[in-house]
mmCIF file as gemmi writes it, N, C-alpha and C atoms, coordinates in Angstrom:
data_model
loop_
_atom_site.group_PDB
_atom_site.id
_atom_site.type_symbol
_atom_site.label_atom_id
_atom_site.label_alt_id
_atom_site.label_comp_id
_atom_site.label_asym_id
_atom_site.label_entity_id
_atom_site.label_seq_id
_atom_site.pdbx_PDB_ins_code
_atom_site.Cartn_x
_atom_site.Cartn_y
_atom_site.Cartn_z
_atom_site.occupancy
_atom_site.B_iso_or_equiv
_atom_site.pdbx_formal_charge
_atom_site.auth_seq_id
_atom_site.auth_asym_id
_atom_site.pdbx_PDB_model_num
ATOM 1 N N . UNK Axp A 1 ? -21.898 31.918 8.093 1 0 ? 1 A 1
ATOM 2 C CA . UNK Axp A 1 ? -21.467 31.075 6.987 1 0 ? 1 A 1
ATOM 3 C C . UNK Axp A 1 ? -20.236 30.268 7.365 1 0 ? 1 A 1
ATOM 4 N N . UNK Axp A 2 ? -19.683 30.666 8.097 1 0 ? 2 A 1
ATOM 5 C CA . UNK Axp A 2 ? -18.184 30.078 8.561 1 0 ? 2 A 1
ATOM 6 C C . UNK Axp A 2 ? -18.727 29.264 9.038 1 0 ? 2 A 1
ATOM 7 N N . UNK Axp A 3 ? -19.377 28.991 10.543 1 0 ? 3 A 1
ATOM 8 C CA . UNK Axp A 3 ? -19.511 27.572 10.87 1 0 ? 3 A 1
ATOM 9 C C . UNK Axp A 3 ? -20.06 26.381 9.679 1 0 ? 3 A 1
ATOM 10 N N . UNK Axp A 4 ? -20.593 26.579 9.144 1 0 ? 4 A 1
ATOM 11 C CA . UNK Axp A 4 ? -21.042 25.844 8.083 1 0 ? 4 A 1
ATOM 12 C C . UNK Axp A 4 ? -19.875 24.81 7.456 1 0 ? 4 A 1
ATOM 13 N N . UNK Axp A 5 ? -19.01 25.998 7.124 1 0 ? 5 A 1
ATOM 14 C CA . UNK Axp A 5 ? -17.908 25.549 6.411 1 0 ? 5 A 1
ATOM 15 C C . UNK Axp A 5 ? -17.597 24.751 7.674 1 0 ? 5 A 1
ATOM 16 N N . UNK Axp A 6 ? -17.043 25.139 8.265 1 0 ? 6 A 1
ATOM 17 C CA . UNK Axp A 6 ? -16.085 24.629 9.719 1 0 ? 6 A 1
ATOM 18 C C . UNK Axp A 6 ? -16.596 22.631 9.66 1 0 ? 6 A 1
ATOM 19 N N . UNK Axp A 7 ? -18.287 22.986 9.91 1 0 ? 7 A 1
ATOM 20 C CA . UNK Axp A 7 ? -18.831 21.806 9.9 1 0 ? 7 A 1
ATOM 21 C C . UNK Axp A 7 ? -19.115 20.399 9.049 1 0 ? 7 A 1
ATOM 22 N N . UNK Axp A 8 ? -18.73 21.306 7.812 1 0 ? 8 A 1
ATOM 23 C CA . UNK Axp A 8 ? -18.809 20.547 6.588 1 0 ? 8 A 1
ATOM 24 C C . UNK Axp A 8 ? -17.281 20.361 6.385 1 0 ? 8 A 1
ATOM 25 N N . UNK Axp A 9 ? -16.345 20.696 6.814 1 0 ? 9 A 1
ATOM 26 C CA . UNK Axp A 9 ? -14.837 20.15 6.834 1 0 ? 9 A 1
ATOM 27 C C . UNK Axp A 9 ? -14.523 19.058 7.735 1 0 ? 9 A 1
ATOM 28 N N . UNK Axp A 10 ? -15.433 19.585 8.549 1 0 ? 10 A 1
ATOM 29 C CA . UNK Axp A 10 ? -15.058 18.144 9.953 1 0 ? 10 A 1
ATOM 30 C C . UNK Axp A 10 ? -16.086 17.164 9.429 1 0 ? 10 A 1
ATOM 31 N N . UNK Axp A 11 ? -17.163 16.937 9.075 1 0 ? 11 A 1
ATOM 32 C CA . UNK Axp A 11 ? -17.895 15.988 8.517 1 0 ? 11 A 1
ATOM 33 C C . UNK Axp A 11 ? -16.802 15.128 7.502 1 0 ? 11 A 1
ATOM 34 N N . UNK Axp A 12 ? -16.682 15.953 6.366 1 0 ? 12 A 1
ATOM 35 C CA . UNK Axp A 12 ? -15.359 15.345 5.476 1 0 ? 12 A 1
ATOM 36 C C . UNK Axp A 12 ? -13.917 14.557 5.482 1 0 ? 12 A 1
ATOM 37 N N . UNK Axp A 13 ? -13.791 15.446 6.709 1 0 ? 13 A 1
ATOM 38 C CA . UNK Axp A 13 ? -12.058 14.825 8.033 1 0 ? 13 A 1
ATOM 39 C C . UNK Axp A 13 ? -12.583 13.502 8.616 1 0 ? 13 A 1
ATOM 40 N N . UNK Axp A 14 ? -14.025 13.221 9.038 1 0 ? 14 A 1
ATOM 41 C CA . UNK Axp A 14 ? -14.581 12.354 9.776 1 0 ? 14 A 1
ATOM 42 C C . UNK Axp A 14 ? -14.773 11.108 9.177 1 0 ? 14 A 1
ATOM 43 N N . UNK Axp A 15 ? -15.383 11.289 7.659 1 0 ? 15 A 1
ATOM 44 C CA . UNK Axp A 15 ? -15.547 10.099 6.68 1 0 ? 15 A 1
ATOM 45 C C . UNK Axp A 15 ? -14.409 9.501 6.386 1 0 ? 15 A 1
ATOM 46 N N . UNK Axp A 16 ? -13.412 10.543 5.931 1 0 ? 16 A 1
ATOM 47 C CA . UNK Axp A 16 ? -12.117 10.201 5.571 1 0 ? 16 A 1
ATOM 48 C C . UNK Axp A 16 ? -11.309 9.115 6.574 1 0 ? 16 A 1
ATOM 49 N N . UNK Axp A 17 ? -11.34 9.866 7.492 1 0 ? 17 A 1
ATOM 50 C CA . UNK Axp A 17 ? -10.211 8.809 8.756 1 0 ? 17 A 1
ATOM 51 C C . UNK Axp A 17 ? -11.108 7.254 8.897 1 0 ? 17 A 1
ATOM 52 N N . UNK Axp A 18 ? -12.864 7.743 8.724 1 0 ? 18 A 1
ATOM 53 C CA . UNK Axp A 18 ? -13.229 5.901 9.107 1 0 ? 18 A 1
ATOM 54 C C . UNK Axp A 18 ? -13.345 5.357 7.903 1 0 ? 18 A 1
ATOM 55 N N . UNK Axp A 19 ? -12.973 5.859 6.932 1 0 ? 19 A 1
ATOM 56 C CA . UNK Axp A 19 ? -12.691 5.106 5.564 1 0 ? 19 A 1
ATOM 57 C C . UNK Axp A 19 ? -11.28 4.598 5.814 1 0 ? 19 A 1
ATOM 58 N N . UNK Axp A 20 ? -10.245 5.296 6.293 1 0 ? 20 A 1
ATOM 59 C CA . UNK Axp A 20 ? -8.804 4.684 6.229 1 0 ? 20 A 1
ATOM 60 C C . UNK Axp A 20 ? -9.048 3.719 7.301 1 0 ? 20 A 1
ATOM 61 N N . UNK Axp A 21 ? -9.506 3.925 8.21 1 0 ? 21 A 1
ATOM 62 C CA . UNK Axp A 21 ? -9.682 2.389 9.508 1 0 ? 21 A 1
ATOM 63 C C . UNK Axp A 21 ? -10.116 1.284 8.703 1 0 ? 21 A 1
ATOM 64 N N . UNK Axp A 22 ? -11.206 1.627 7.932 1 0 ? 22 A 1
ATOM 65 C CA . UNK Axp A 22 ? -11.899 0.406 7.288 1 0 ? 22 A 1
ATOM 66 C C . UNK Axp A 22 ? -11.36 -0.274 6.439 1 0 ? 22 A 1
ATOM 67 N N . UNK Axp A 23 ? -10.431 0.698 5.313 1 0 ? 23 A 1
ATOM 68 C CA . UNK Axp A 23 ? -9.186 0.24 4.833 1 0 ? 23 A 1
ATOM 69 C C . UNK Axp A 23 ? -8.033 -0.686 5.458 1 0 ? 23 A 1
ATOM 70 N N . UNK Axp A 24 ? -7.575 0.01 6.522 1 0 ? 24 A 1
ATOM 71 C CA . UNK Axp A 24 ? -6.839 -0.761 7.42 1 0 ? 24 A 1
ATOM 72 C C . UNK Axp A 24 ? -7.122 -2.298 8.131 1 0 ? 24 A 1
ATOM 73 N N . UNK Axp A 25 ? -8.483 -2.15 8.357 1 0 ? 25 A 1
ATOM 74 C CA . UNK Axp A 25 ? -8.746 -3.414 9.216 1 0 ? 25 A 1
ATOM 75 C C . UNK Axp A 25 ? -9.342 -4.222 8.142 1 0 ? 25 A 1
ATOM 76 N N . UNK Axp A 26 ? -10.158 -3.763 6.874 1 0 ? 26 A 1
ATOM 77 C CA . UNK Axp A 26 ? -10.75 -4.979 6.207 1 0 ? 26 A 1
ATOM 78 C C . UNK Axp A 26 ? -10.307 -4.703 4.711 1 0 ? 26 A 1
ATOM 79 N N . UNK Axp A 27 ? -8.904 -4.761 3.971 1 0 ? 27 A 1
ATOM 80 C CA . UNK Axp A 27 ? -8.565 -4.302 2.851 1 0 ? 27 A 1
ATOM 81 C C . UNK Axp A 27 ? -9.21 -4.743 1.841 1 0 ? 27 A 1
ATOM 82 N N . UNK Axp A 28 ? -10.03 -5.376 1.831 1 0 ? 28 A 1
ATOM 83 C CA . UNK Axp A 28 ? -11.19 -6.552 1.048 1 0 ? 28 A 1
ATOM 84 C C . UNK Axp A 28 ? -12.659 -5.481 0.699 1 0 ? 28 A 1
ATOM 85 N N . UNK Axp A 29 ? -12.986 -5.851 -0.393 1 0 ? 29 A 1
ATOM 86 C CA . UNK Axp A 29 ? -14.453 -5.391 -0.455 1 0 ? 29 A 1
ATOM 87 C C . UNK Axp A 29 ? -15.434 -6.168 -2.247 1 0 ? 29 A 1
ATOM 88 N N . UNK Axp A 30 ? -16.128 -6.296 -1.615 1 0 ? 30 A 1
ATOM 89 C CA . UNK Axp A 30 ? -17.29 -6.583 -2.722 1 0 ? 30 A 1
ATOM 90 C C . UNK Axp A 30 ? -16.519 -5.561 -3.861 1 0 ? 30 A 1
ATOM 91 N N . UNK Axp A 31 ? -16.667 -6.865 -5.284 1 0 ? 31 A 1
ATOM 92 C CA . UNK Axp A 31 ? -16.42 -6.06 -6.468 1 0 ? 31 A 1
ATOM 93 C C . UNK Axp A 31 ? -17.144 -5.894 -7.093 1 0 ? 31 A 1
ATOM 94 N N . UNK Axp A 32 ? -17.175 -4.359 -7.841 1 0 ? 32 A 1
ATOM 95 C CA . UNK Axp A 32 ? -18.192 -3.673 -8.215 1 0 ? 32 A 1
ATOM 96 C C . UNK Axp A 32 ? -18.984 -3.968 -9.641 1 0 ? 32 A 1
ATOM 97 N N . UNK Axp A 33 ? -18.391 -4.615 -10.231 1 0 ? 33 A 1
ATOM 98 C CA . UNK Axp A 33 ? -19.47 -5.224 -11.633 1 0 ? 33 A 1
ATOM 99 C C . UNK Axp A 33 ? -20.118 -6.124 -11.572 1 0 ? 33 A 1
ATOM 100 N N . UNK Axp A 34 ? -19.417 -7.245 -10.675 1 0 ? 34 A 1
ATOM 101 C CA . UNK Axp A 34 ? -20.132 -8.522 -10.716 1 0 ? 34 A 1
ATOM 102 C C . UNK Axp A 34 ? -21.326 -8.109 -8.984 1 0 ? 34 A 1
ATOM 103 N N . UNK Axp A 35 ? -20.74 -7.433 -8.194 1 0 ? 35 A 1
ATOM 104 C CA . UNK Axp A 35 ? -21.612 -6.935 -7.054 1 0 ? 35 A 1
ATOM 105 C C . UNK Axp A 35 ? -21.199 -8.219 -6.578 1 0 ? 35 A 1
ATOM 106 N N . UNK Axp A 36 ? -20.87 -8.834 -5.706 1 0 ? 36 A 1
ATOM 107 C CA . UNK Axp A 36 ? -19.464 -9.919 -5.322 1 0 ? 36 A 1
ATOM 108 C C . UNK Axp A 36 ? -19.87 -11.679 -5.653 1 0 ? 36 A 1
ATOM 109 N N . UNK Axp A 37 ? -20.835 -11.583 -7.273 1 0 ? 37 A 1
ATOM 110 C CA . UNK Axp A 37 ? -21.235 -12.897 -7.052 1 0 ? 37 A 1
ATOM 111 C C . UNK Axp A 37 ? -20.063 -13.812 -7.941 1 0 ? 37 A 1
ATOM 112 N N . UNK Axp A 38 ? -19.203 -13.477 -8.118 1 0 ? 38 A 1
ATOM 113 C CA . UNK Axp A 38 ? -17.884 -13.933 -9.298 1 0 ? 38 A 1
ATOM 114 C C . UNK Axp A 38 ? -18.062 -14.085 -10.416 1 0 ? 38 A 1
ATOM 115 N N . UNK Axp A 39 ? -19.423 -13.584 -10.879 1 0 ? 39 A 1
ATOM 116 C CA . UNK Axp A 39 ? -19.6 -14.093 -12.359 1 0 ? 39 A 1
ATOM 117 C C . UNK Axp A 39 ? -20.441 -12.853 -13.144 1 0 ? 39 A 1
ATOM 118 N N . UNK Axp A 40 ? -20.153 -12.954 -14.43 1 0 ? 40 A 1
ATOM 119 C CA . UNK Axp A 40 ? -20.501 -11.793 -15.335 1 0 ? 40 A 1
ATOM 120 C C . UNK Axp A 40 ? -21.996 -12.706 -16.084 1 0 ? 40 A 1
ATOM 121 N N . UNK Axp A 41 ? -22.979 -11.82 -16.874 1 0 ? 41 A 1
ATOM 122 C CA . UNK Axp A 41 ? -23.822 -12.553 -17.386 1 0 ? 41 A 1
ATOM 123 C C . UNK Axp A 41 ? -23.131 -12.392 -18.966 1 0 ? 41 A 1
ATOM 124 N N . UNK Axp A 42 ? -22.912 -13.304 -19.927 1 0 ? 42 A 1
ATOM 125 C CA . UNK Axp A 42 ? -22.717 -13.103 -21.21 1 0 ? 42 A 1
ATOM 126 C C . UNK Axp A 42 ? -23.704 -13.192 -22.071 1 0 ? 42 A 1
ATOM 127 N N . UNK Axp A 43 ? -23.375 -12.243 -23.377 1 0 ? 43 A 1
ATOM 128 C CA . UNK Axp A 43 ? -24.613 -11.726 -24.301 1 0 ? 43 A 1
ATOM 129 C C . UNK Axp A 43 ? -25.059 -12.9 -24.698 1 0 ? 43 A 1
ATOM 130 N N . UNK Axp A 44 ? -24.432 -14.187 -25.348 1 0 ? 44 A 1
ATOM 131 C CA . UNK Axp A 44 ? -24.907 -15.362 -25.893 1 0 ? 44 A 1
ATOM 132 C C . UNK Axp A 44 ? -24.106 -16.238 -25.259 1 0 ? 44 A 1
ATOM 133 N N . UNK Axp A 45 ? -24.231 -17.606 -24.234 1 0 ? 45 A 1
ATOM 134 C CA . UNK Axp A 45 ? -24.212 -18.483 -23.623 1 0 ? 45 A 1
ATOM 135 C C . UNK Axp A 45 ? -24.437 -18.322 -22.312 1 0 ? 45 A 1
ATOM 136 N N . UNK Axp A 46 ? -23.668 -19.335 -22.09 1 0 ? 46 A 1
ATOM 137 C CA . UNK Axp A 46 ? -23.429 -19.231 -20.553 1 0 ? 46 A 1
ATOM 138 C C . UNK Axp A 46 ? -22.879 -17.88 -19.828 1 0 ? 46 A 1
ATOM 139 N N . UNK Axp A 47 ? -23.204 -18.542 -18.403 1 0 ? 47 A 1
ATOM 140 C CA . UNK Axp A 47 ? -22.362 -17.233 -17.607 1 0 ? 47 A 1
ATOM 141 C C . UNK Axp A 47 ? -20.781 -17.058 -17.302 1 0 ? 47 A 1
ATOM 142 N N . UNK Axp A 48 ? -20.252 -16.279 -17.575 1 0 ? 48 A 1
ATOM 143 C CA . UNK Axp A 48 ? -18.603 -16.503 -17.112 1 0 ? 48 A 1
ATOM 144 C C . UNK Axp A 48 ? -17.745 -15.666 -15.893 1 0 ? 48 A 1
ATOM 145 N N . UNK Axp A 49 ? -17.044 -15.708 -15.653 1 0 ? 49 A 1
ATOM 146 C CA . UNK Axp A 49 ? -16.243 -15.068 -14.807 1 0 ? 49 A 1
ATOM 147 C C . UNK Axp A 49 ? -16.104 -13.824 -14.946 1 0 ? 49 A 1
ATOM 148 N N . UNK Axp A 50 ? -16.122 -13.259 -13.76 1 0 ? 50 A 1
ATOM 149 C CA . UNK Axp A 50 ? -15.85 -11.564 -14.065 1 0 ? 50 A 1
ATOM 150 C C . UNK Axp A 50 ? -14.822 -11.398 -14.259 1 0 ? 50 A 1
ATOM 151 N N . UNK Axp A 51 ? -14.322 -10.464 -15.16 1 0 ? 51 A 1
ATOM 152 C CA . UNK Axp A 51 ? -12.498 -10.181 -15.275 1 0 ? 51 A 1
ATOM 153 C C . UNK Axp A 51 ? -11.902 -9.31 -14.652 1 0 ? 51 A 1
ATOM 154 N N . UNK Axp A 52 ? -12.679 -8.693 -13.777 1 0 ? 52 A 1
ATOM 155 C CA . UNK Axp A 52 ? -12.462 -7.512 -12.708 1 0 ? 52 A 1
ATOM 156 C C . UNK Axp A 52 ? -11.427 -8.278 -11.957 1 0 ? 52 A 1
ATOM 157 N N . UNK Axp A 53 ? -12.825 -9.544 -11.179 1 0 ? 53 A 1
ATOM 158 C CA . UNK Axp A 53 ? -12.185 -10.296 -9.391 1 0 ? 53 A 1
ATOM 159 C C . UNK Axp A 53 ? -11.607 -11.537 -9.797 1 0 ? 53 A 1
ATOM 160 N N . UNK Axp A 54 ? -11.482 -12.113 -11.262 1 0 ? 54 A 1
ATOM 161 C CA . UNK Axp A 54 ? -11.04 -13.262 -11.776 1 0 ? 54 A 1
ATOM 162 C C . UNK Axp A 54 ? -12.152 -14.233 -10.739 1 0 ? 54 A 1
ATOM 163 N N . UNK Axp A 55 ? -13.743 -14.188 -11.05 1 0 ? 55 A 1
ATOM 164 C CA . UNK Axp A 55 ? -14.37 -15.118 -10.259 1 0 ? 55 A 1
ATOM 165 C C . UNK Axp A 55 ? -14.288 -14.987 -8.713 1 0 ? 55 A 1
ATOM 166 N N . UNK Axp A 56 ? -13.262 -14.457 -7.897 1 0 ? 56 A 1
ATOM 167 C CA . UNK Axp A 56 ? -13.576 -14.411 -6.847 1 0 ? 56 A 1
ATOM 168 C C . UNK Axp A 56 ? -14.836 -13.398 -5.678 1 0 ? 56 A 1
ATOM 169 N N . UNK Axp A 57 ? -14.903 -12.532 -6.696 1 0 ? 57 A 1
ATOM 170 C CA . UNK Axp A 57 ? -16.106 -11.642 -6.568 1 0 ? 57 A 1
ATOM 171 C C . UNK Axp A 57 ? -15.687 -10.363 -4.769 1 0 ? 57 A 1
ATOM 172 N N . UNK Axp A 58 ? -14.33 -10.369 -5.266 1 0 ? 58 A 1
ATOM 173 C CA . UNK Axp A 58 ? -13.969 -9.723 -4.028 1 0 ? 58 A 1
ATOM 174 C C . UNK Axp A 58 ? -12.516 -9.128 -5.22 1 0 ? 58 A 1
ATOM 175 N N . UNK Axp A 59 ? -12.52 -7.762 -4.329 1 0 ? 59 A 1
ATOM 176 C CA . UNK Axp A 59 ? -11.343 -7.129 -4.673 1 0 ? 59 A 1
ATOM 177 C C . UNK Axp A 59 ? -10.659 -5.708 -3.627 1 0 ? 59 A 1
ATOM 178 N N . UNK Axp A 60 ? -9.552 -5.761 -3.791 1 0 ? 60 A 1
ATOM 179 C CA . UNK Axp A 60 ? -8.782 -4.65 -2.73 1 0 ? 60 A 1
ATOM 180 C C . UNK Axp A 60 ? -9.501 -3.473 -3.195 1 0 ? 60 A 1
ATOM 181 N N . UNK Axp A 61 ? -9.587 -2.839 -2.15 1 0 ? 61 A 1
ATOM 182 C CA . UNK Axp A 61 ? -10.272 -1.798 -1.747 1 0 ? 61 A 1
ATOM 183 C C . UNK Axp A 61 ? -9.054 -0.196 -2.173 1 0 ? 61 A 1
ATOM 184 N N . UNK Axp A 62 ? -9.731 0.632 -3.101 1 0 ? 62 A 1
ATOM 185 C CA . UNK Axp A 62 ? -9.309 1.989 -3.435 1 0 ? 62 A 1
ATOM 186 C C . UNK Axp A 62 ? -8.498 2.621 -2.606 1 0 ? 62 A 1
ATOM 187 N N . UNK Axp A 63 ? -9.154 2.426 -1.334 1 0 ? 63 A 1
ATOM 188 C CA . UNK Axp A 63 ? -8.351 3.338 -0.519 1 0 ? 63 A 1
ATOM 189 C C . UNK Axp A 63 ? -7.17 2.705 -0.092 1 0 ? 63 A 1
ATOM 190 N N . UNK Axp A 64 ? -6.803 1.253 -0.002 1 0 ? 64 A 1
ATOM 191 C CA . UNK Axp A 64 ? -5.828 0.235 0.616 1 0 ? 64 A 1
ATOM 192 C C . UNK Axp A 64 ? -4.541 0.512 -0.416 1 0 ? 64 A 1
ATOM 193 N N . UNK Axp A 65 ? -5.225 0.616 -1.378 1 0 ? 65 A 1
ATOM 194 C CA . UNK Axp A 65 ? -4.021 0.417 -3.117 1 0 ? 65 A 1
ATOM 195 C C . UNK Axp A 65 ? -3.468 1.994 -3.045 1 0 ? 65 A 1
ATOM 196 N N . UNK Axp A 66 ? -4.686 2.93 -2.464 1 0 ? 66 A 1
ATOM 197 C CA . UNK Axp A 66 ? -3.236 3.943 -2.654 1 0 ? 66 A 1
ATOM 198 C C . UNK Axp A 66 ? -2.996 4.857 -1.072 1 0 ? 66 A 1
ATOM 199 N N . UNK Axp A 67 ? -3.377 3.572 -0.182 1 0 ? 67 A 1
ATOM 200 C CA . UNK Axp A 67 ? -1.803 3.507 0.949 1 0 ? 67 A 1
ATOM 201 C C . UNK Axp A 67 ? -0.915 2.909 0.656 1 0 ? 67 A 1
ATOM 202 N N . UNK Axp A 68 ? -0.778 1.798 -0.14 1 0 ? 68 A 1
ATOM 203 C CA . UNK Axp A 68 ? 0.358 0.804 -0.359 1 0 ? 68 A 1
ATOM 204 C C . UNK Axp A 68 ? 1.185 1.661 -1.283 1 0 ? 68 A 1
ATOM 205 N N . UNK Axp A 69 ? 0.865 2.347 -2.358 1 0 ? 69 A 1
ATOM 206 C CA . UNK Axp A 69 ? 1.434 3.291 -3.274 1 0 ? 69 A 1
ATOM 207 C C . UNK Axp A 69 ? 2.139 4.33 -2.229 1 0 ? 69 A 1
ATOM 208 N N . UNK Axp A 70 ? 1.732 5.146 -1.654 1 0 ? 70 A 1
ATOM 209 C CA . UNK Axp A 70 ? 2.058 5.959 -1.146 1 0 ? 70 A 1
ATOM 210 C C . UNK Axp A 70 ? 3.01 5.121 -0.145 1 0 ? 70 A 1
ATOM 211 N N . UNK Axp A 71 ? 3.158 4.04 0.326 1 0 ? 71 A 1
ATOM 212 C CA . UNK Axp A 71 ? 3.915 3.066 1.722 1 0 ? 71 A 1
ATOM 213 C C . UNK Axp A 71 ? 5.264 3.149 0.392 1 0 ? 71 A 1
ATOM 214 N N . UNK Axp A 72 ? 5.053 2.229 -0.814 1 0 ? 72 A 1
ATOM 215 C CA . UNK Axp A 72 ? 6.089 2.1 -1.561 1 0 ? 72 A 1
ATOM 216 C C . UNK Axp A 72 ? 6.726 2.826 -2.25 1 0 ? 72 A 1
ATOM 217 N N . UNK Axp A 73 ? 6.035 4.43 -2.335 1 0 ? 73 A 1
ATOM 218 C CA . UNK Axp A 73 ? 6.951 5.018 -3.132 1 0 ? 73 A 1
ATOM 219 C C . UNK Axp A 73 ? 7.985 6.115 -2.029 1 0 ? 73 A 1
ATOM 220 N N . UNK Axp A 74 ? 7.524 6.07 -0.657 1 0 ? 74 A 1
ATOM 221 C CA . UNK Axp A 74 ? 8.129 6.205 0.658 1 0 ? 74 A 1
ATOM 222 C C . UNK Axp A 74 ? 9.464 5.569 1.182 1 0 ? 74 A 1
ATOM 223 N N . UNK Axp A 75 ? 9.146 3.901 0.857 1 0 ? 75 A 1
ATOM 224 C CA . UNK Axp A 75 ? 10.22 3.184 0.898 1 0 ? 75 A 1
ATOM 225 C C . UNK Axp A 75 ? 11.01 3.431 0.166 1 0 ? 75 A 1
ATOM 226 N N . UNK Axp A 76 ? 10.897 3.296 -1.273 1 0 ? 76 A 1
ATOM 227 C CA . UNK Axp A 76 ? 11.715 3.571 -2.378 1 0 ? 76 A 1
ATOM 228 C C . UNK Axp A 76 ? 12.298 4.873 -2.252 1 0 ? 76 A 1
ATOM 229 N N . UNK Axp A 77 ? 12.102 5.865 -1.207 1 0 ? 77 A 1
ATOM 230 C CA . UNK Axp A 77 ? 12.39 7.804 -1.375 1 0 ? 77 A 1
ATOM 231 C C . UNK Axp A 77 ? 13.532 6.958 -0.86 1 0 ? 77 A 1
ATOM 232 N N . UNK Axp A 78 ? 13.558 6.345 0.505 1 0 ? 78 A 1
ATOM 233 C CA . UNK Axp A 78 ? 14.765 6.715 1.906 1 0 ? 78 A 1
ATOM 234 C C . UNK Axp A 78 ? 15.712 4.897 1.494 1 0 ? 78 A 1
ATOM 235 N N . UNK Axp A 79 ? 15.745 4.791 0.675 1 0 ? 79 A 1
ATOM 236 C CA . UNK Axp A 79 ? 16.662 3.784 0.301 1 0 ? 79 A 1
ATOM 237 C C . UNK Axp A 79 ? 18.092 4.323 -0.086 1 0 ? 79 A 1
């Protein structure tokens, strides 16, 4: 049973670190309501802007916003 575990921790350690690379190198990602086309469908007219990406249909990425949190509340400790 232990290796199991062992294996399923390093699987988890593994996703994690190439999620922070991916973070790192592309802080950008498709936003998730509109799915990155900038626009929402409305119940009666036209189509409008998503209010997520403000139309741009791209937004910072989860994992980027809380390295920057964690970068700034770091800075702010040793001031």
């Amino acid at each position: 049973m232990t290796p199991i575990v062992l294996l399923a921790s390093l699987a988890a350690l593994i996703y994690a670190a190439s999620y922070a690379i991916r973070c790192a190198i592309s802080p950008w990602g498709r936003c998730r309501r509109c799915h990155g086309t900038g626009n929402r469908p409305a119940l009666i007219g036209r189509r409008r802007d998503c209010p997520r990406c403000n139309g741009t249909g791209i937004r910072v990425r989860i994992g980027r916003r809380i390295a920057e949190h964690i970068r700034t509340e770091y800075r702010a400790g040793h001031q």
